[in-house]
N, C-alpha and C positions, 0 to 999 in steps of 0.2 A: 539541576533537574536531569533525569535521565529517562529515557524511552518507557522503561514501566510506569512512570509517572505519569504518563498523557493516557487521559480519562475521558470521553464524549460523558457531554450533559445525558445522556440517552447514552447507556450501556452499550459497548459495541459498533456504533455508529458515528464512523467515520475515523476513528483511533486508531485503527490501522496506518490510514496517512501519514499521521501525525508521528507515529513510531518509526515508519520506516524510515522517514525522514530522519530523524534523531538516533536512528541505527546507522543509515548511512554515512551521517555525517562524522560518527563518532568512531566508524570501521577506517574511513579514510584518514581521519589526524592519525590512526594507527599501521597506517601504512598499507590498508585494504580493499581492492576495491571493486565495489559492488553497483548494480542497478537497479532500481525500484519500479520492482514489477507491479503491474497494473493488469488489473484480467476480471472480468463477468464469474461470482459464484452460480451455478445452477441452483433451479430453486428447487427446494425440499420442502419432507414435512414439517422439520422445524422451521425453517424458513421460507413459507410459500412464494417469498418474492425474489428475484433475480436480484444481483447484486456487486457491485463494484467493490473489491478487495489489494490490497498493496501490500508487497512483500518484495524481500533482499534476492537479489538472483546473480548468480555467475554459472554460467555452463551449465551444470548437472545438480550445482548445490544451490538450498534455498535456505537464506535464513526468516522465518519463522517474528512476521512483525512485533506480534504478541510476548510472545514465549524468548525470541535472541536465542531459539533452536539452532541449528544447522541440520539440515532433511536433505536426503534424497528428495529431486524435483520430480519425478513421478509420483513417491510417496507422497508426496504435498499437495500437488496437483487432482489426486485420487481419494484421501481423505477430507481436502477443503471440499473438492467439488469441483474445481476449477476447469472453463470451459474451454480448451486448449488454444482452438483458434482464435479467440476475444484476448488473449496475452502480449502485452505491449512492454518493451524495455525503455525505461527514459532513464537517462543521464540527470538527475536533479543538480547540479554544478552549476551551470548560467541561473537556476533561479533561487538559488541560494547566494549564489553573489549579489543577484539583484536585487535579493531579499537583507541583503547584509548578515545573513545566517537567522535571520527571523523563522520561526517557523509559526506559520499561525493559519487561520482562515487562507488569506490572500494566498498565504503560500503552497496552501491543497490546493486551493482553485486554480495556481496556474499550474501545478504537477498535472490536477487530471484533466487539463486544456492540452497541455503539452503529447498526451498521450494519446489525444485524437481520438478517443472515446466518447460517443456522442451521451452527457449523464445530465443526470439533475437530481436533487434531494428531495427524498419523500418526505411525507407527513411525522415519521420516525424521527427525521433528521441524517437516514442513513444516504448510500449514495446507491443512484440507480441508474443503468443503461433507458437513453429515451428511446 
């Protein structure tokens, strides 16, 4: 399986986790190494509600959970939405070990513990700042 494969039952929600994970893990057997960024989308008129999203980050570049892009982090940051000061870097390594490389439920819920993001899942199924 690889990162375009992971699908939420609900379009969109929560698949981001699931890929960055599966991105991350698969940059690093490659010798690369990134952090899985965690950060509050602003809410818009397609999306009226505020929102938890996760994506690749080193310094200035962002790879793109979705897409396995590489952006400029401004440009990422400015077209997602992304609320600059709600942006958290976690190291997902200790829970991928802990996980035995599992990536599932369990292992989004402890990334976005890890993150110190206070969230909980809407009625969507997606992930939302309490």
């Amino acid at each position: 399986m690889n990162a375009d494969d992971w699908v939420a039952a609900s379009p969109g929600m929560g698949t981001c986790f699931h890929q960055s994970l599966h991105r991350w893990a698969d940059l690093r057997q490659q010798g690369e190494t990134f952090k899985v960024a965690i950060g509050i989308v602003a809410a818009s008129a397609a999306d009226p509600e505020r929102h938890l999203h996760a994506w690749l980050q080193r310094g200035h570049v962002v790879i793109a959970s979705s897409t396995g892009e590489r952006v400029a982090r401004s440009k990422f940051y400015s077209f997602v939405g992304i609320e600059r000061a709600t942006v958290v870097l976690v190291n997902p390594r200790s829970i991928m070990r802990a996980r035995k490389g599992c990536i599932d439920g369990e292992t989004v819920r402890m990334l976005l513990d890890e993150s110190g993001i206070a969230w909980r899942k809407n009625e969507r199924g997606g992930v939302i700042p309490k």
